[in-house]
N, C-alpha and C positions, 0 to 999 in steps of 0.2 A: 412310405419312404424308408423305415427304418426295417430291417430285415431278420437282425437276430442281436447277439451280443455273446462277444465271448471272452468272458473274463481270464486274465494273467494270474496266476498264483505262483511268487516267487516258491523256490526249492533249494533248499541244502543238498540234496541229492535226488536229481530228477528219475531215474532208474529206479530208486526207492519208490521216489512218489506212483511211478510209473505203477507199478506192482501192489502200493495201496489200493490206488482207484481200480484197477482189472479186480482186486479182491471187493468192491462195491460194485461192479457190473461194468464199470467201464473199459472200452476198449481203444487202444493206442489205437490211433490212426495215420500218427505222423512222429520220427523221430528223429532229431536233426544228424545225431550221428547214435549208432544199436552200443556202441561199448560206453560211452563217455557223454552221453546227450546235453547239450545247455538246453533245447527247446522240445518240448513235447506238446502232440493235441490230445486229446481224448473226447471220447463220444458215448452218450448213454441216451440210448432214444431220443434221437436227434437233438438232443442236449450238449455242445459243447466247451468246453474246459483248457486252457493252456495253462502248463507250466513252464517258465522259468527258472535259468539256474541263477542263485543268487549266493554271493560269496558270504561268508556268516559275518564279515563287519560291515552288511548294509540292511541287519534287521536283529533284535533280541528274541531269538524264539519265545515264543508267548507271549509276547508284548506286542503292542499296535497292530497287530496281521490283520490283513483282510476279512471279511466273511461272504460268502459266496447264498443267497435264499434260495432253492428251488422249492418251486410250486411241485405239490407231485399230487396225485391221483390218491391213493390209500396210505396214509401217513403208518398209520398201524401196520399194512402189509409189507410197508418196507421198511419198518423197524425188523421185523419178523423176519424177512429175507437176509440183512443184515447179521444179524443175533445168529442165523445159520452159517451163515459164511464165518464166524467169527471175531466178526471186525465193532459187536458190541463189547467193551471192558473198558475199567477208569481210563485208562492210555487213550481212548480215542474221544471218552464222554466226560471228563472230567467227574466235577461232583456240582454241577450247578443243576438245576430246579429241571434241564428239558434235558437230563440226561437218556430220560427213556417219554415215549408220547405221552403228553399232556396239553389240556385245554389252557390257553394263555390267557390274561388280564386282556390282551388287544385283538382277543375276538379268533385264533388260530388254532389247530389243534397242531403240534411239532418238538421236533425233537432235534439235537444238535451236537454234530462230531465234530473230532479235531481231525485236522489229516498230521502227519510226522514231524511238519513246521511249524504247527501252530494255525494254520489256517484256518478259520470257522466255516462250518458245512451247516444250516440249519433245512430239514424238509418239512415245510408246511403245506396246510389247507386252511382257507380261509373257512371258518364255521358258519 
């Protein structure tokens, strides 16, 4: 019945966000306008992503945002992949306990970014 799921992550600036995620692997696949976009998709191994533009008085950056879990494959090799491209530092990992891989209390081995709004990214494996 159910086929997929593809979560909205508000943006303060979708072209930004856009340019985040292409620096994590993902690739724009849809954008509602290339200069000014309010709506974007993105795709990473058939994994997909929409963003939202969102005006800054219908959210506190870093308060209440969403958080988006992907399952992935080698939690270590895309930390690793990551850390090459740049996009590991405080700015995207903060300073909490899964800023870099580790085995969690609930059974996971994962780790967890911010994207530029606030939005939580964690990629796990169940252990």
């Amino acid at each position: 019945m159910l086929e997929s799921v593809q979560p909205v992550l508000g943006s303060g600036d979708v072209n930004r966000s856009c340019k985040f995620y292409e620096q994590l692997g993902f690739e724009v696949v849809f954008r509602d306008d290339k200069l000014a976009p309010k709506y974007a998709a993105i795709v990473r191994e058939g994994v997909d992503l929409h963003l939202q533009w969102q005006s800054p008085d219908q959210f506190v950056p870093g308060l209440d945002r969403p958080t988006v879990r992907f399952v992935v494959h080698d939690v270590d090799a895309l930390y690793a992949e990551f850390k090459s491209r740049g996009m590991i530092s405080p700015k995207t990992t903060g300073h909490g306990p899964w800023r870099a891989p580790g085995n969690t209390p609930w059974h996971t081995r994962e780790f967890h970014l911010r994207d530029p709004d606030g939005n939580g990214l964690h990629f796990y494996r169940a252990l």
